[in-house]
Each structure stands twice: as C-alpha cells, then as structure tokens.
C-alpha positions as CSV (number, residue, x, y, z in Angstrom):
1,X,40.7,-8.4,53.2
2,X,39.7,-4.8,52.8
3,X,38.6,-4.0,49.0
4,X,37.8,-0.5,48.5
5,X,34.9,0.1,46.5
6,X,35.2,1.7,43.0
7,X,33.2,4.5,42.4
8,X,31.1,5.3,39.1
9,X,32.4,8.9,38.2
10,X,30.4,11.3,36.9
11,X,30.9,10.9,33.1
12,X,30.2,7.6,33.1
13,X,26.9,8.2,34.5
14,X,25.9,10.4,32.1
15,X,27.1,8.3,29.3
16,X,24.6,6.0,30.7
17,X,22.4,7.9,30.5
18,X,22.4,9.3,27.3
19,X,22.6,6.0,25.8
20,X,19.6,5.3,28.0
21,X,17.8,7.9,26.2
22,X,19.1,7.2,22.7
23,X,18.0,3.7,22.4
24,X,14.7,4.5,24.1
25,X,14.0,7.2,21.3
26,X,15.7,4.6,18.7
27,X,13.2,1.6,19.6
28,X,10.3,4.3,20.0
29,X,10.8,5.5,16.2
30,X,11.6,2.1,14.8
31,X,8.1,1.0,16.2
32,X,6.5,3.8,15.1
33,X,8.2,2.9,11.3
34,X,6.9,-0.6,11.6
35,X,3.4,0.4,12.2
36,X,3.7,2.6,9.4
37,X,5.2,0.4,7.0
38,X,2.2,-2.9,8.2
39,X,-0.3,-0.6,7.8
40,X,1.2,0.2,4.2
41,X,2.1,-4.0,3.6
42,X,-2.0,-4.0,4.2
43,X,-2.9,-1.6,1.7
44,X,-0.6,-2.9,-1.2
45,X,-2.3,-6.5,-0.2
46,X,-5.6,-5.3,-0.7
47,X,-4.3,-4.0,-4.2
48,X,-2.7,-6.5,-5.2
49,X,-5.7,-8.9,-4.7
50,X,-8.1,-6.1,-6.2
51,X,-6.0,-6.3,-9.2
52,X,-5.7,-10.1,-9.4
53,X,-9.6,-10.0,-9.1
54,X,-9.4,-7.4,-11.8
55,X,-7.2,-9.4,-14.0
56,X,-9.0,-12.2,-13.8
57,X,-12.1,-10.4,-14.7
58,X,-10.6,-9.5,-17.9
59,X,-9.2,-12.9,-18.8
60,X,-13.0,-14.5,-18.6
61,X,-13.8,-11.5,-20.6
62,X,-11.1,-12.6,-23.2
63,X,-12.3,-16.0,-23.0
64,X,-16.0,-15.6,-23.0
65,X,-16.2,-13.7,-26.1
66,X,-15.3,-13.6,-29.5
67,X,-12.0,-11.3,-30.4
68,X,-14.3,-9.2,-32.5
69,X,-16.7,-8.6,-29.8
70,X,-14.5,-8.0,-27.3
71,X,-12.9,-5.6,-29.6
72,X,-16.3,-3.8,-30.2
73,X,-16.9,-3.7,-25.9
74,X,-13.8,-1.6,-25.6
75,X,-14.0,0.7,-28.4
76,X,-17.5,1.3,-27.0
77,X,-16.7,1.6,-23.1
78,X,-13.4,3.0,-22.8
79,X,-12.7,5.0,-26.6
80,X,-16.6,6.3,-26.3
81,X,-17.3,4.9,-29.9
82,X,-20.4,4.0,-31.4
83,X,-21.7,2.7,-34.6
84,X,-22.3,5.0,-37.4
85,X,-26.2,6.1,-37.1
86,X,-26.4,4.6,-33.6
87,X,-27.8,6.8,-31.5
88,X,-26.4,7.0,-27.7
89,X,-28.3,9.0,-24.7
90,X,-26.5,9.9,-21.7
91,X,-28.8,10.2,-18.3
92,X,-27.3,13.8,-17.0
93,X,-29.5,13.0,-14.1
94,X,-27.4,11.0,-11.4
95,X,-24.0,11.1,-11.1
C-alpha cells in the first residue's frame, strides 16, 4: 500500500506554537504567584503564633493578678495615668 503522508500546514504550526508559549508564560507566572503567596502563608504564621504568645501572655496576666491590679497596670502603661501626687520621671536619655 502507498499512504501519502499528511502534511502539518502552516497554521497549525503556529498554533502550536503559540500555545507553546502561553502555557510556558502561564506556568512561569503561577510559580512566581505561589512563591509569593508561601512566602506570605510564612509571615501570617509567624503572626499568628506571635499573637497566640501574646494572648497568652495576657491571659497569665489576668490570672496572676487581682482584677483591681490589673486594672491599675493598664491605666498606668497604656492610658499614661498615675496616682495623684505620684511623681513619674521619664529618662529622655535613650530611646
């Protein structure tokens, strides 16, 4: 038997080609979005677990003390108050 051999036109070939191209550039930028997005995943992690030490360091604080010590430690640390006549010296030297 004598087959004659089909030939690949032209359009075809660039078809090909092009789709070649695409998915190249397609799996290119997906790997270059899943670096970006483990790197992010790591950052949140290390958040999350900076906060859950965090938290816990406030729920031994809540537990440690009384409510009306507690109480006076945040009006003093984060509200800046102090007890009438108390005196309070700041050290302008370091930073």
């Amino acid at each position: 038997m004598n087959r004659k051999k089909k030939r690949v036109g032209l359009a075809t070939k660039i078809f090909v080609a092009a789709f070649s191209i695409y998915a190249a550039f397609t799996l290119i930028s997906l790997q270059v979005q899943i670096n970006a997005k483990k790197t992010e995943q790591t950052q949140l992690t290390a958040q999350a677990e900076s906060q859950a030490l965090r938290n816990q360091e406030l729920q031994d604080a809540i537990d440690g003390g009384s409510k009306d010590e507690t109480i006076a430690q945040i009006a003093r640390d984060s509200l800046d108050y102090v007890y009438p006549g108390e005196q309070v010296f700041v050290d302008i030297s370091s930073n």
